[in-house]
C-alpha positions in Angstrom: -5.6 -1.5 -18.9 -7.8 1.1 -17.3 -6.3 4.6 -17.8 -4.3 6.2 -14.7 -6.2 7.9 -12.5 -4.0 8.9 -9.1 0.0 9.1 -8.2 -0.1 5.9 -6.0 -1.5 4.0 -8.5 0.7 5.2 -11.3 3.7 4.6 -8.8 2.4 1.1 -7.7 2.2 -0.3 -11.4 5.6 1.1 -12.4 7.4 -0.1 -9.0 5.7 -3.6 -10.0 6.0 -3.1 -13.9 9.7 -5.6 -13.6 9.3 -9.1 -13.5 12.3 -9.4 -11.5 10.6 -7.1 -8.7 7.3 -8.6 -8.7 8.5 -12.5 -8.5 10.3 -11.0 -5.0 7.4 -8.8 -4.1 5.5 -12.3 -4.1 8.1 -14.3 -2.6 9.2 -12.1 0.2 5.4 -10.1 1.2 3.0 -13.2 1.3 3.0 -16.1 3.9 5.6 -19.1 3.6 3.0 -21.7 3.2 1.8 -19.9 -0.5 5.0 -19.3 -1.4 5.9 -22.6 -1.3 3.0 -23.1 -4.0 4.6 -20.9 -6.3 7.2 -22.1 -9.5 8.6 -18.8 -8.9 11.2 -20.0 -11.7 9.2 -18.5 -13.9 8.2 -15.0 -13.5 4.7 -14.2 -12.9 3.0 -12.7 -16.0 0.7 -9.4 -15.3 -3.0 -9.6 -16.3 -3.9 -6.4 -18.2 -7.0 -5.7 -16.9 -8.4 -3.6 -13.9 -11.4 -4.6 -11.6 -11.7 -1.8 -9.9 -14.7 0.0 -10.2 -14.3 3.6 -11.8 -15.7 5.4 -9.1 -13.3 3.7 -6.7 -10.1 4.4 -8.5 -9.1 7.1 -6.6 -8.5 4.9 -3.6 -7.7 1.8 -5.0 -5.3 0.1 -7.5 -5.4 -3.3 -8.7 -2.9 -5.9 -9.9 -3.7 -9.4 -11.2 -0.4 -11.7 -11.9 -0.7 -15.5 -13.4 1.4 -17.3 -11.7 2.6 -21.3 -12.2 2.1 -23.8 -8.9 4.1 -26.3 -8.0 2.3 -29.3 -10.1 2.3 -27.3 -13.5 -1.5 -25.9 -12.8 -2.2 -22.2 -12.5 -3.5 -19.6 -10.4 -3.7 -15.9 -10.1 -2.4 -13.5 -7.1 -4.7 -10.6 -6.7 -3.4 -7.6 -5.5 -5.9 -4.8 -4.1 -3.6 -1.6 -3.2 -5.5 1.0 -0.8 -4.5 4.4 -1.5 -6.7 6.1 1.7 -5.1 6.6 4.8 -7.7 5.1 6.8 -9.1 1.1 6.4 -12.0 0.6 4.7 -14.2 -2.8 6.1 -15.8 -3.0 2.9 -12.6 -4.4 1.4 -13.6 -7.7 1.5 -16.5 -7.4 -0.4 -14.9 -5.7 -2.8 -12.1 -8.4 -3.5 -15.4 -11.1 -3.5 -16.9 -8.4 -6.5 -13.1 -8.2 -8.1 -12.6 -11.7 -7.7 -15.9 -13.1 -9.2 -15.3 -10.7 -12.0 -12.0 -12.6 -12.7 -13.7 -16.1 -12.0 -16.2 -14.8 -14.9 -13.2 -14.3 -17.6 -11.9 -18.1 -16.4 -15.8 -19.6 -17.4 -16.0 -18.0 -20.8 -12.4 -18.9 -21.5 -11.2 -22.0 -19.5 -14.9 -23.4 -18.5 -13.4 -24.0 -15.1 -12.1 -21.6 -12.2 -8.4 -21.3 -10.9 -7.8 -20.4 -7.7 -6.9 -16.7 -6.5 -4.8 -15.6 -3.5 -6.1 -12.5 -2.5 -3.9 -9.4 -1.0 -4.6 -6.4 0.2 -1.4 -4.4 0.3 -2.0 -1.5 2.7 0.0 1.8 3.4 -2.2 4.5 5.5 -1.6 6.1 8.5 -3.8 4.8 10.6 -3.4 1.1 12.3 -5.4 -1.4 10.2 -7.7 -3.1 12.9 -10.6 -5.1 10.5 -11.4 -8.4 10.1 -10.0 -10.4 6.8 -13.4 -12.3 6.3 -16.0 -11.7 4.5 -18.9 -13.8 6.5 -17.4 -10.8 9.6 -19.3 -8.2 7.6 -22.8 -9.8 8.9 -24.2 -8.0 12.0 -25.7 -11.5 12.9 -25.0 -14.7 11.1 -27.2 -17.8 12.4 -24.8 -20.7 12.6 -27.1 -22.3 10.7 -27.1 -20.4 7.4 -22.7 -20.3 7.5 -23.0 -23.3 5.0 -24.9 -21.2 2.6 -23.3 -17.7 3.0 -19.7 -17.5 0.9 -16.8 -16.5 3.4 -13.0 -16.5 2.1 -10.3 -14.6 4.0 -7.7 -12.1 2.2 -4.1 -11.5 3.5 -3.1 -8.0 4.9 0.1 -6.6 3.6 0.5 -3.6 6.0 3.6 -2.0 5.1 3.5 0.3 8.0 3.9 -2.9 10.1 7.8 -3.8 8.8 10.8 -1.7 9.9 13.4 -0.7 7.5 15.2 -3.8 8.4 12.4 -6.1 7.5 12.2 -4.8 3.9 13.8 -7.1 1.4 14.4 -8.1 -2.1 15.4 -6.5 -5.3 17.0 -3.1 -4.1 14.1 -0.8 -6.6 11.4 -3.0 -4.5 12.7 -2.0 -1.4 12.9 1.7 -2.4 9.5 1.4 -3.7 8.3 -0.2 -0.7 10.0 2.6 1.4 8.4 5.4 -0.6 4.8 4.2 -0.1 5.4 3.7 3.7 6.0 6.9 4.6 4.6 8.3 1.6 1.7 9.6 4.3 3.6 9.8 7.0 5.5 13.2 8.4 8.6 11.3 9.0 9.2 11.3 5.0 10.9 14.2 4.9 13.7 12.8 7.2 13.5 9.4 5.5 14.5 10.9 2.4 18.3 10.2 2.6 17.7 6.7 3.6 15.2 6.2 0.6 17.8 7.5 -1.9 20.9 5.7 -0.3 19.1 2.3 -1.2 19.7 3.3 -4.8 23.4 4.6 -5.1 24.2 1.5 -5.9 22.8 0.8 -8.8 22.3 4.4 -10.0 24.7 3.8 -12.7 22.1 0.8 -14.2 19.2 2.2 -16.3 16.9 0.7 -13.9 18.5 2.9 -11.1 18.2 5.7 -12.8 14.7 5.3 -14.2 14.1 4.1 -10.6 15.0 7.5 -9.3 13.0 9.0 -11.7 9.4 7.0 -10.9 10.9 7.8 -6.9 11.2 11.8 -7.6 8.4 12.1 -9.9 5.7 10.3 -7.1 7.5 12.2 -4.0 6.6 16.0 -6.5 3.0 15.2 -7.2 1.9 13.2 -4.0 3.0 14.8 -1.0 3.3 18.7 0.0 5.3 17.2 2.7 8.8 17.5 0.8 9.1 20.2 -1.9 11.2 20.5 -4.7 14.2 21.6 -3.5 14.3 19.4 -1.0 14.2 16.3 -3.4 17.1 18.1 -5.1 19.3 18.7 -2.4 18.5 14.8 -0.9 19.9 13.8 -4.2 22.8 16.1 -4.3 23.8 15.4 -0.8 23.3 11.6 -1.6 25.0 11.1 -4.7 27.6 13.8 -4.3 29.0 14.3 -7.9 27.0 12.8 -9.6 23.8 14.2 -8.3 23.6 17.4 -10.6 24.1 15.4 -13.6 21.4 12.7 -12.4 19.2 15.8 -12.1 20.1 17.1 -15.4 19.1 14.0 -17.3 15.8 13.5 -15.6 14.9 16.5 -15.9 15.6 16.5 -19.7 13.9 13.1 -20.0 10.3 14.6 -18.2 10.8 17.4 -21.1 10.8 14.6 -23.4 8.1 12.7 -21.9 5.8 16.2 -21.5 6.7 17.1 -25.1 5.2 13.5 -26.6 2.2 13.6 -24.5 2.0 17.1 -25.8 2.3 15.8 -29.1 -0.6 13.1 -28.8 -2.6 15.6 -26.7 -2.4 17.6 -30.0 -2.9 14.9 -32.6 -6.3 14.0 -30.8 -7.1 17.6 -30.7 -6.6 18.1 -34.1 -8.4 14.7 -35.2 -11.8 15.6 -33.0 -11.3 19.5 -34.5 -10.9 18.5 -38.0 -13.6 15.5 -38.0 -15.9 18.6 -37.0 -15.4 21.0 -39.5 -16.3 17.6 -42.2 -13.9 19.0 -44.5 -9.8 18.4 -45.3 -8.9 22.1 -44.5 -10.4 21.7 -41.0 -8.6 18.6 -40.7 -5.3 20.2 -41.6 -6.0 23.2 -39.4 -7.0 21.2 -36.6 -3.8 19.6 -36.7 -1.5 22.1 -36.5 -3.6 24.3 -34.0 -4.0 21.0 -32.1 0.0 19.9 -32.3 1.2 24.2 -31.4 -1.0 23.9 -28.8 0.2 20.2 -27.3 3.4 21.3 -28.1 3.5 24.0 -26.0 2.1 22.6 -23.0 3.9 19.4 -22.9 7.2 21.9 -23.2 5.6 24.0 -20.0 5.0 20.5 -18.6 8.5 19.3 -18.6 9.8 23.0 -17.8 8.0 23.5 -14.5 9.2 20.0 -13.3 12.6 20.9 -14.3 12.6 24.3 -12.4 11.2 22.7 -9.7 14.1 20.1 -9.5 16.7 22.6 -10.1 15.6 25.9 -8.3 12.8 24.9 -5.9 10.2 27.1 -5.7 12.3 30.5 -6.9 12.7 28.9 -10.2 8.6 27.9 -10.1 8.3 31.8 -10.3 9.3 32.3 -13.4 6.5 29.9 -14.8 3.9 32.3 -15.3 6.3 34.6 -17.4 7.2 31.6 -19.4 4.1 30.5 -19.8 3.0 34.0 -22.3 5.6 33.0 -24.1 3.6 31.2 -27.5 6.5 31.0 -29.7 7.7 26.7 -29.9 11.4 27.6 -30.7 11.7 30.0 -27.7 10.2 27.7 -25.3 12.5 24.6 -26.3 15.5 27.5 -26.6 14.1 28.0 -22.8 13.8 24.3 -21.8 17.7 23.2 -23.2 18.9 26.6 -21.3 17.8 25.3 -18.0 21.1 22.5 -18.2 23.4 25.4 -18.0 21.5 28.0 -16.3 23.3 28.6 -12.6 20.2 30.9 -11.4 16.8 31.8 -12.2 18.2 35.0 -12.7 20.6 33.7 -15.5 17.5 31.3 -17.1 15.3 34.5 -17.0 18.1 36.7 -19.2 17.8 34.0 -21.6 14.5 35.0 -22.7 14.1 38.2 -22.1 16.9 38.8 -25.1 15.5 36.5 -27.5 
């Protein structure tokens, strides 16, 4: 799988990541008469790869999912996300370059095509207006040269165009499919509560939870619209006494995630640093300089996103004095301190004494 390269497609892959989520994502968001096509007995099974071009990653994300028809033959659903918050008529020609791409893999494997349901799954601001086919692209088509010119059709999933009410299936989908609605949108600020209400139910599963936590990490990195503290307080307010503790354990489980990409960061550091010097002792000593150093940023990873969660934007100031700090025992004696600190004031003590 290509590497992640934007917050909407990071959030898109995880919201689709469960079986469970994408079987209802295909059952409840494409038209009746495909559905009927699927065996969605068995759960569709993600295709690893990406079609998307590099240079186009940015804007959009790809998903391809096997799925079993009716009749016991196959097929694949294509799913083309668009991340801009405009349409782009070059879609379809994109899918038709994505599609063939796919059709390729099916020749050297199978020596025969399956079929492929194209979608494009849309959530920009502005009011998608373009033509689904392809042959629409032509400035002037002669009638005469349709039989020789490849058209297909793709089906727009505008999620701007449901209400609320029209959302449905497994309750994470439905939050997922919230967020990226409005995720562009200045109503998401007041759409917050609503978002986060979908999940008190099951906020006590570990899919809740880590449900929340995809939610809460997207809404920080892609939006100035809502700020930390805001997020915070929406989940406070929302799940009343249990809010500070859900906090608390996300928080501590970005540290953990910041301190192992630190930790790999470091490792491949310390591998290209030692391969260099040609000789064990650079290999050693690129290790350790490399691990110190991913260390300590995937600590001052997990840290900011904590004070951001917990304080807002007065606990955010204390980053930079934080950040001189080089020592890996006083920055993890910093991060655990941030469970029990009640005020930037109290977290800032904590250092300034050690």
């Amino acid at each position: 799988m290509t590497e992640i390269t934007n917050p909407h497609d990071r959030f898109f892959r995880e919201a689709l990541a469960d079986p469970k989520v994408a079987s209802d994502f295909l059952r409840y968001y494409l038209p009746g008469e495909i559905t009927e096509l699927l065996d969605l007995s068995e759960a569709p099974e993600p295709m690893k790869d990406s079609y998307v071009d590099p240079e186009l990653r940015t804007y959009f994300s790809d998903l391809l999912y096997k799925v079993r028809l009716r009749g016991e033959r196959d097929a694949y659903v294509y799913l083309l996300m668009e991340h801009k918050s405009y349409p782009d008529r070059k879609v379809c020609y994109q899918l038709l370059r994505y599609m063939t791409r796919i059709w390729d893999n099916d020749l050297r494997d199978l020596d025969n095509l399956q079929p492929i349901f194209p979608v494009v799954v849309y959530h920009g601001a502005a009011t998608w207006r373009l033509s689904d086919r392809l042959q629409d692209l032509f400035d002037e088509l002669p009638d005469a040269l349709r039989p020789y010119t490849p058209d297909f059709r793709y089906w727009l999933c505008d999620l701007s165009s449901y209400s609320d009410d029209e959302l449905k299936g497994e309750i994470t989908l439905r939050v997922a499919v919230m967020a990226l609605k409005y995720i562009f949108r200045p109503e998401l600020p007041a759409r917050l509560h609503d978002i986060f209400r979908l999940l008190h139910e099951v906020i006590s599963q570990p899919t809740g939870l880590r449900a929340l936590e995809v939610l809460l990490r997207y809404f920080s990195v892609a939006t100035d619209q809502v700020t930390g503290s805001d997020l915070r307080r929406a989940v406070e307010e929302t799940f009343h006494e249990e809010g500070e503790q859900t906090m608390k354990t996300i928080a501590e489980q970005w540290i953990e995630e910041g301190m192992k990409r630190g930790l790999h960061q470091g490792f491949v550091e310390g591998q290209e640093m030692g391969l260099r010097e040609g000789l064990q002792r650079g290999l050693q000593q690129g290790l350790q300089q490399g691990l110190q150093q991913g260390l300590q940023q995937g600590l001052l990873d997990g840290i900011r996103l904590a004070l951001e969660l917990k304080f807002g934007f007065d606990g955010l100031a204390l980053l930079p004095e934080i950040a001189r700090l080089e020592d890996i025992a006083l920055l993890r004696a910093v991060h655990e301190a941030i469970r029990f600190a009640e005020t930037p004031e109290d977290l800032r003590k904590v250092y300034q004494k050690m």
